[in-house]
C-alpha positions in Angstrom: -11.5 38.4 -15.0 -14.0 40.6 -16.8 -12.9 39.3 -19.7 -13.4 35.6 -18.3 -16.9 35.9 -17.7 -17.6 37.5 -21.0 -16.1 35.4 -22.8 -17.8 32.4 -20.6 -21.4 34.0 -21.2 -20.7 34.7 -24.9 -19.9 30.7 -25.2 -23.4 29.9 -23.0 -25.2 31.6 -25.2 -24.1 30.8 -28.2 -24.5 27.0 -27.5 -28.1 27.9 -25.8 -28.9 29.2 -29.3 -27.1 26.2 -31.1 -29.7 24.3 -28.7 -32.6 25.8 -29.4 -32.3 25.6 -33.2 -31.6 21.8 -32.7 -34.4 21.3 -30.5 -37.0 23.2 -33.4 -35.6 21.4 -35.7 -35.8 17.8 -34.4 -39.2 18.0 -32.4 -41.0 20.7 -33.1 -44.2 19.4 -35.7 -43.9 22.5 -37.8 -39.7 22.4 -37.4 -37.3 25.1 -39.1 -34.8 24.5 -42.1 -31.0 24.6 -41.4 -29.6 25.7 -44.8 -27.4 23.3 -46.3 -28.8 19.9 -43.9 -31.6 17.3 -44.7 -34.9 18.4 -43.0 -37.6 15.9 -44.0 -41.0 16.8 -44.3 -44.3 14.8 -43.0 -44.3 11.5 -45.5 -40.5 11.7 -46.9 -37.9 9.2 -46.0 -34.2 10.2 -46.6 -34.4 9.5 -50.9 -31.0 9.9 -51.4 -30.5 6.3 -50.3 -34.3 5.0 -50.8 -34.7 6.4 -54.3 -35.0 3.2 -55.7 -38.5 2.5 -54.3 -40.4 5.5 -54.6 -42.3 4.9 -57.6 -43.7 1.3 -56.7 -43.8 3.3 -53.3 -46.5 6.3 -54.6 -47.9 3.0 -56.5 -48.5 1.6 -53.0 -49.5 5.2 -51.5 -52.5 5.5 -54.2 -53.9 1.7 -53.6 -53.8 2.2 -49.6 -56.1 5.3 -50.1 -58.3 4.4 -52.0 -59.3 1.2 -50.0 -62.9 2.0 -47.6 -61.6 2.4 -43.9 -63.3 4.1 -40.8 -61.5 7.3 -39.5 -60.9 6.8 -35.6 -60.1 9.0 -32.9 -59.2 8.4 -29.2 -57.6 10.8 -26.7 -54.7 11.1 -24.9 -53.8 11.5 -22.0 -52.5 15.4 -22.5 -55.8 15.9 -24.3 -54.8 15.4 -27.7 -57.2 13.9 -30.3 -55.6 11.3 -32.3 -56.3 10.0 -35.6 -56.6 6.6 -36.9 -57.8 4.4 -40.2 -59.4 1.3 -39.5 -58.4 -1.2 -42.3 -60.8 -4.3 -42.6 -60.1 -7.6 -43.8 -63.2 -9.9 -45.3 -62.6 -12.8 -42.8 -59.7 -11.0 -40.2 -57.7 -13.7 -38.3 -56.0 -10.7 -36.3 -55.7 -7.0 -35.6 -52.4 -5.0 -36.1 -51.8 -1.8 -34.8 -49.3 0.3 -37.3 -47.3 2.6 -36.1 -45.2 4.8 -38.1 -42.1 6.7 -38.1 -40.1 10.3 -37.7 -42.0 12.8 -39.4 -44.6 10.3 -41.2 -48.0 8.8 -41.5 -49.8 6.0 -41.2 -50.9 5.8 -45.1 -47.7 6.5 -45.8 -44.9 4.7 -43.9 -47.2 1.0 -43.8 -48.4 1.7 -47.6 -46.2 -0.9 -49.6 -46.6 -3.9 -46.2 -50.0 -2.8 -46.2 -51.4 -5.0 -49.0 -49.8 -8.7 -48.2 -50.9 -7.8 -44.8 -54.8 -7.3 -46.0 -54.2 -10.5 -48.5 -53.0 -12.6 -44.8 -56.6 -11.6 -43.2 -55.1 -8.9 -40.9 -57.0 -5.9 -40.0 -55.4 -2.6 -40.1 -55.1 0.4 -37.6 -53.0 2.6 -39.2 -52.4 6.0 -36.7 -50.9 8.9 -37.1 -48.8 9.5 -33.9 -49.0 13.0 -32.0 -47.9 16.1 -34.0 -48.4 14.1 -37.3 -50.8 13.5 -40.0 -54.5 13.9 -38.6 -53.3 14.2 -35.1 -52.9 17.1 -32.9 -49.4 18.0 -31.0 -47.3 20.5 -31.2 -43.7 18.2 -30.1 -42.6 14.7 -31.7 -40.9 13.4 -28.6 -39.7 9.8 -30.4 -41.7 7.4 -28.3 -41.1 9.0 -24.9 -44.9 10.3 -24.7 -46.4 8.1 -28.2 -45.6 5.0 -25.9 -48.9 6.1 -23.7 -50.9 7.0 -26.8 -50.1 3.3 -28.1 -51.4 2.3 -24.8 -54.5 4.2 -25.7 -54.9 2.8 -29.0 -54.0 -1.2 -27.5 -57.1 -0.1 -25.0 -59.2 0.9 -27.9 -58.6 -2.7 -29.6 -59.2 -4.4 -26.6 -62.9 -2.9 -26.0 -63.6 -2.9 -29.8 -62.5 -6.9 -30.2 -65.5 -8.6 -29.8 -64.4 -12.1 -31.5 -60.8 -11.4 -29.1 -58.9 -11.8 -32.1 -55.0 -11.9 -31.4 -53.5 -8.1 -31.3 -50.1 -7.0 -32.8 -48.1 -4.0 -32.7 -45.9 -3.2 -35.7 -44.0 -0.2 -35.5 -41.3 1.4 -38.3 -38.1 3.8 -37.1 -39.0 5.9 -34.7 -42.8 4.0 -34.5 -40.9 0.9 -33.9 -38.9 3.0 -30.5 -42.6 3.9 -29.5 -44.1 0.6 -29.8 -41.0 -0.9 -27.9 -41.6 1.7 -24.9 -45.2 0.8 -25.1 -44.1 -2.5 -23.2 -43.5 -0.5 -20.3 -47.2 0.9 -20.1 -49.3 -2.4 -19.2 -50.0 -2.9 -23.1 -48.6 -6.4 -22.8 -51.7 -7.9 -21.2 -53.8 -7.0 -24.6 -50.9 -8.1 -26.9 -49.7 -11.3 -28.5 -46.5 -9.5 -30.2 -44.6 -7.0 -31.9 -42.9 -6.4 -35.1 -40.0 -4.0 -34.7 -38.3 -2.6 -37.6 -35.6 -0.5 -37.7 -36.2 1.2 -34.2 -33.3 3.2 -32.3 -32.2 1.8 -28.9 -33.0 5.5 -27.1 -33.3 8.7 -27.5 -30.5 10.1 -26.9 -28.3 7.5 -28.7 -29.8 7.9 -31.6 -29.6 12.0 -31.3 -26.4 11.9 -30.3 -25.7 9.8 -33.6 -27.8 12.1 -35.8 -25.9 15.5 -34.2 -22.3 13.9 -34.9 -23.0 12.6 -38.6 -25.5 15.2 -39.8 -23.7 18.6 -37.8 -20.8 17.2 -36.3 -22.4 18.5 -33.5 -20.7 16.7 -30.0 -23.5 15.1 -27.9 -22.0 17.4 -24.8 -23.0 19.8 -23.6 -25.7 20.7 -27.2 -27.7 17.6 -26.4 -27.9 18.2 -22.3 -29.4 21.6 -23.4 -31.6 20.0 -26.1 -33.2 18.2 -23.1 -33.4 20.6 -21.1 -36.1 22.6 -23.6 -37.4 19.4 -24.1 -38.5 19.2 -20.3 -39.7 22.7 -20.0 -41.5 23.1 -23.6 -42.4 19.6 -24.4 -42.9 17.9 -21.0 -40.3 14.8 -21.3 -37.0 13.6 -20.8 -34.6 11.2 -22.5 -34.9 8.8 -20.5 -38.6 7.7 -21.2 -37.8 6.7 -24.2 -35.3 4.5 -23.8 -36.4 1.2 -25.9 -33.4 -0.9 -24.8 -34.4 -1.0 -21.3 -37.5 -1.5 -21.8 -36.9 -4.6 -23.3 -35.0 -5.9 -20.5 -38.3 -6.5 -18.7 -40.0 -7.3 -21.7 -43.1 -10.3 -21.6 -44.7 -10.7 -25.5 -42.8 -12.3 -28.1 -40.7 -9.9 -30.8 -39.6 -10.1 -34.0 -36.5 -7.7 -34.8 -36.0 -6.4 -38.4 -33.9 -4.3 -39.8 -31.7 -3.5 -43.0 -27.7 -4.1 -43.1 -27.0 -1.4 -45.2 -29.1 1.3 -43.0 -27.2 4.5 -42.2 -29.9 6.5 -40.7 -30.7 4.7 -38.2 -27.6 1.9 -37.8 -28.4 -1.3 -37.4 -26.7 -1.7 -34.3 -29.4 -0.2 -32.5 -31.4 -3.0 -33.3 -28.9 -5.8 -32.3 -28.9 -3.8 -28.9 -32.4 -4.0 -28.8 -32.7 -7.6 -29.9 -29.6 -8.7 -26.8 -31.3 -6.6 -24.2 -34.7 -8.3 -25.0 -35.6 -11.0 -22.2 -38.9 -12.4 -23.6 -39.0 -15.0 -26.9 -37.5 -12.6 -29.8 -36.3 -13.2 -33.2 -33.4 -11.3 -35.1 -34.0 -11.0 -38.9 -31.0 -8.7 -41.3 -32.2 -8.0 -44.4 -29.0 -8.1 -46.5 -28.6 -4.5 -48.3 -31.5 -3.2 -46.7 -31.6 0.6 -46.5 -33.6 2.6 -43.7 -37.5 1.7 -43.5 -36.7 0.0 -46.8 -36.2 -4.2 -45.6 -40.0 -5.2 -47.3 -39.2 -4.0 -50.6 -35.5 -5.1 -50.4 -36.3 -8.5 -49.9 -40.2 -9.4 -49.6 -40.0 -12.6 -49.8 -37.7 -13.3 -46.4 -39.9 -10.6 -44.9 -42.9 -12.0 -45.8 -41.9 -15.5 -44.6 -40.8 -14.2 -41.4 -44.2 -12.2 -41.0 -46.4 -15.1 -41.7 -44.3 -17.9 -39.3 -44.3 -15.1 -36.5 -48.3 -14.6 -36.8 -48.9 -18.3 -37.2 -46.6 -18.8 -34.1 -48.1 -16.4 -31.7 -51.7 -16.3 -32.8 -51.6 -20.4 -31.6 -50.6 -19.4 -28.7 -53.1 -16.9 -28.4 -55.9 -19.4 -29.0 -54.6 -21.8 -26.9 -54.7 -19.2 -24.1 -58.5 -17.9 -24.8 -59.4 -22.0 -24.8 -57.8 -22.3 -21.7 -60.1 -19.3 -20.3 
């Protein structure tokens, strides 16, 4: 029986360890290499499929910064100060709030959309989410808390909007999970859409995915313990950011996007997303698309689909400010 129980502890402990290098290695901002596995940095996307875009990529990178924008900052609601760049257009039609993905920035992940979107009379708020960039945090917590510091952001918009132009949310991987679980914070009284590309249905489905292909890892009992530090270190569960039933409930218009050839983050995630979504949504599969990759893989579909979706929406917002 002695025996048993050591054997039994020996096994608890070795998966609480297991755990806890999981946990550092997924959330934690500063995060811990695993010899042998991908770990990516702030600003990388996984090259070995998206090689083929980095140099018109850095190209993209080195315009975007050296364009004049205002540095803003807004707090959260744990206290955080969080960065953002303010992006002017000459003769702006609308405001879009960018939000980017795991591990990235603002200047980085929205770099290459960045410009067509400037040419279309959009400005730009380009943040950097908690624990990334210019931002303070110590956890990335993939949309579960950045869905209230959207809400933030959306509130910033709305008092700093004097000619009430129409307000977008445009989110990329994980950014696109965060401005999906935004729609469960009241941010869908201050905007007229969102742009979701290549966003996971939840949490947990897309660790669960990551643990099996990247570790073969099995989601139970590593990823019940995985939650469990993230309740006692980081303050959230799973559940919160779960995009796919959010979206059940949804009121604003989306536009899904997302690449058919995307391993990362598979595209069924977005299908779930786009069948669970109950208000006026639009599905768009960018044929060989990789992850984060579907405006340089085909910018003239994307573009298209960006322009009708704006022209669509920001009618409808006029219409509803003439009604007022």
């Amino acid at each position: 029986m002695k025996v048993f129980f050591g054997i039994l502890i020996l096994i608890v402990l070795v998966l609480a360890v297991i755990a806890e290098v999981f946990f550092q290695f997924v959330f934690s901002r500063q995060g811990i290499r695993i010899p042998g596995k991908p770990y990516l940095k702030e600003g990388e996307y996984d090259l070995r499929s998206w090689k083929q875009f980095e140099q018109r990529h850095l190209e993209d990178v080195e315009w975007l910064s050296s364009q004049p924008m205002e540095e803003i900052t807004v707090v959260s609601d744990d206290s955080l100060n969080l960065c953002g760049h303010y992006f002017k257009a000459e003769e702006p039609k609308r405001i879009v709030l960018c939000v980017h993905g795991y591990r990235g920035n603002g200047m980085h992940d929205f770099a290459s959309v960045s410009r067509f979107l400037h040419e279309q009379n959009c400005d730009l708020l380009l943040i950097d989410q908690r624990a990334s960039g210019k931002s303070e945090g110590t956890y990335i917590t993939f949309g579960a808390k950045e869905k209230q510091d959207i809400r933030k952001w959306c509130e910033y918009l709305s008092d700093h909007n004097p000619k009430e132009l129409p307000i977008y949310l445009y989110g990329i991987s994980m950014g696109c999970a965060s401005v999906l679980c935004a729609l469960d914070t009241g941010v869908d009284t201050i905007v007229n859409g969102v742009i979701a590309d290549c966003g996971f249905a939840s949490i947990r489905s897309i660790l669960a995915d990551r643990a099996w292909k990247t570790f073969h890892a099995p989601a139970f009992p590593v990823l019940n313990l995985m939650e469990l530090y993230c309740i006692l270190r980081a303050g959230f569960r799973f559940e919160e950011g779960n995009a796919e039933k959010v979206l059940r409930s949804a009121a604003v218009p989306v536009l899904f996007i997302h690449g058919s050839e995307d391993h990362f983050v598979p595209v069924e995630n977005t299908i779930r997303n786009y069948e669970a979504c109950a208000s006026e949504k639009e599905l768009v599969l960018v044929n060989g698309g990789v992850h984060a990759s579907s405006y340089n893989t085909d910018e003239t579909l994307y573009q298209s689909k960006l322009l009708s979706f704006f022209e669509r929406n920001d009618r409808n917002h006029l219409q509803e400010t003439t009604a007022v």
